[in-house]
N, C-alpha and C positions, 0 to 999 in steps of 0.2 A: 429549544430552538423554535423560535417562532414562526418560520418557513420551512414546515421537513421538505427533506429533500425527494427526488427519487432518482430511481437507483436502475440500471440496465446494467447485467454482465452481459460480454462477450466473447467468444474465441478470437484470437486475433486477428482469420480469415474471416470473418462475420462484421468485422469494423467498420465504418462507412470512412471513404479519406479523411470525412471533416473532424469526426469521432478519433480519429489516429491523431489529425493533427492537433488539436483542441488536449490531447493527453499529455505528450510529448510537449505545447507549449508550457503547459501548467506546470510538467515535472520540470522541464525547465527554466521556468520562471524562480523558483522556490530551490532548487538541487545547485542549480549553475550560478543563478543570478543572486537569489538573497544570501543564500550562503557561501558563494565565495569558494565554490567547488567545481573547478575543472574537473571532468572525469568524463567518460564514455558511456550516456545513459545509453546508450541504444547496443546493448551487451548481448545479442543475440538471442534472449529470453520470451523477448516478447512472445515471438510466435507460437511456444510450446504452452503458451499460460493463455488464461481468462482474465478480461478487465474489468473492472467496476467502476463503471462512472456513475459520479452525484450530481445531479443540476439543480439546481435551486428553481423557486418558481419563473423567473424569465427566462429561465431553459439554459442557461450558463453551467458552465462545466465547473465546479466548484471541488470537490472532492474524487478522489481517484486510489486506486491501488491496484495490482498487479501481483493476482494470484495463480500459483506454479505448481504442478503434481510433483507427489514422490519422485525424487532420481532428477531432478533439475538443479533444484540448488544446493539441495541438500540429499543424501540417498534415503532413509528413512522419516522421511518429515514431507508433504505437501507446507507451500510458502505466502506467507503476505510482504509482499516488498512493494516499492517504489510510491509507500504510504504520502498522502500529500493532499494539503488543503489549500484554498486559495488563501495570500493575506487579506482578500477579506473578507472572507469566511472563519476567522480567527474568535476561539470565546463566543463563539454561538452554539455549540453542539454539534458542528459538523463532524469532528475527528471521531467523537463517540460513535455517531449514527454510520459512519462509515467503517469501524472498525468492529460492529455489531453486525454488519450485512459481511464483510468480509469473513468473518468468521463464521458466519451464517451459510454463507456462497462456499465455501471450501467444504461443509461438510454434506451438501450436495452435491457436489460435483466430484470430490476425492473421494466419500466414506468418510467412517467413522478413525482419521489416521491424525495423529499430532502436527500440531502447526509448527514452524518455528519462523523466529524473526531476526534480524539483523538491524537491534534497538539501538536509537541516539544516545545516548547515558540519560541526557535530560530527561528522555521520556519514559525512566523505566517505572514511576509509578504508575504511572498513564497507564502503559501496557501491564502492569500486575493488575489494576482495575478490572482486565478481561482475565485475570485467571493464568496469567505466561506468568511464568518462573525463570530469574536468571541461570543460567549454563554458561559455565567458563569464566575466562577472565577479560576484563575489558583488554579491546584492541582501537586501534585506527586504523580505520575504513575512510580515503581519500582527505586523512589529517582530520578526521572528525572521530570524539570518542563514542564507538560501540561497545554492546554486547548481545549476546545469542541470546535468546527466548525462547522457551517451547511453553504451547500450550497442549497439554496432554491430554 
């Protein structure tokens, strides 16, 4: 990537409005709009978790994710969800370097506990890259195919 990015986590009372809204447009730019998925991002989660936002150098909100302790989404697992890049921040290393800080972020802020994820199908090389291993069987999450990941 030839602009790294940087990187502020947050709790979600720590957010500034603009930082909430700048998150929330980007997931749904990419969740609602490119792909063609109604669903209810704002699922109650936010508050109990930490964010991680990416800015590129003009300070643009680019990269983002939404990390959850043990007993939120899953009972033994601390979580990365609401994984998301801008389109276009696409093919430049953004997903890498965000998904290196998140897993980064979660083992300071949870301990030393396994991650698990709620993967695209498409992306389950991507996420073996980091070290997660498929668990279960593929389902559909809002008509799109997933599967679990844990990274142990």
């Amino acid at each position: 990537m030839t602009n790294p990015l940087s990187f502020n986590c947050l709790p979600f009372e720590k957010l500034s409005l603009q930082e909430l809204y700048d998150s929330m447009a980007l997931r749904q730019e990419v969740f609602v709009v490119e792909q063609d998925c109604p669903y209810l991002d704002a699922d109650g989660k936010d508050e109990a978790g930490h964010h991680l936002l990416g800015y590129n150098a003009d300070g643009k909100l680019i990269a983002y994710t939404r990390l959850l302790p043990p007993g939120i989404s899953y009972p033994d697992y601390a979580s990365i969800g609401r994984v998301v890049t801008s389109p276009t921040a696409r093919r430049t290393g953004a997903g890498k370097l965000l998904m290196r800080e998140s897993i980064a972020w979660c083992a300071r802020l949870y301990g030393e506990v396994p991650i698990k994820i709620s993967a695209q199908v498409y992306l389950i090389r991507f996420y073996e890259s980091f070290g997660f291993e498929k668990v279960g069987a593929e389902y559909l999450e809002d008509d799109i195919p997933h599967v679990g990941m844990v990274l142990r």
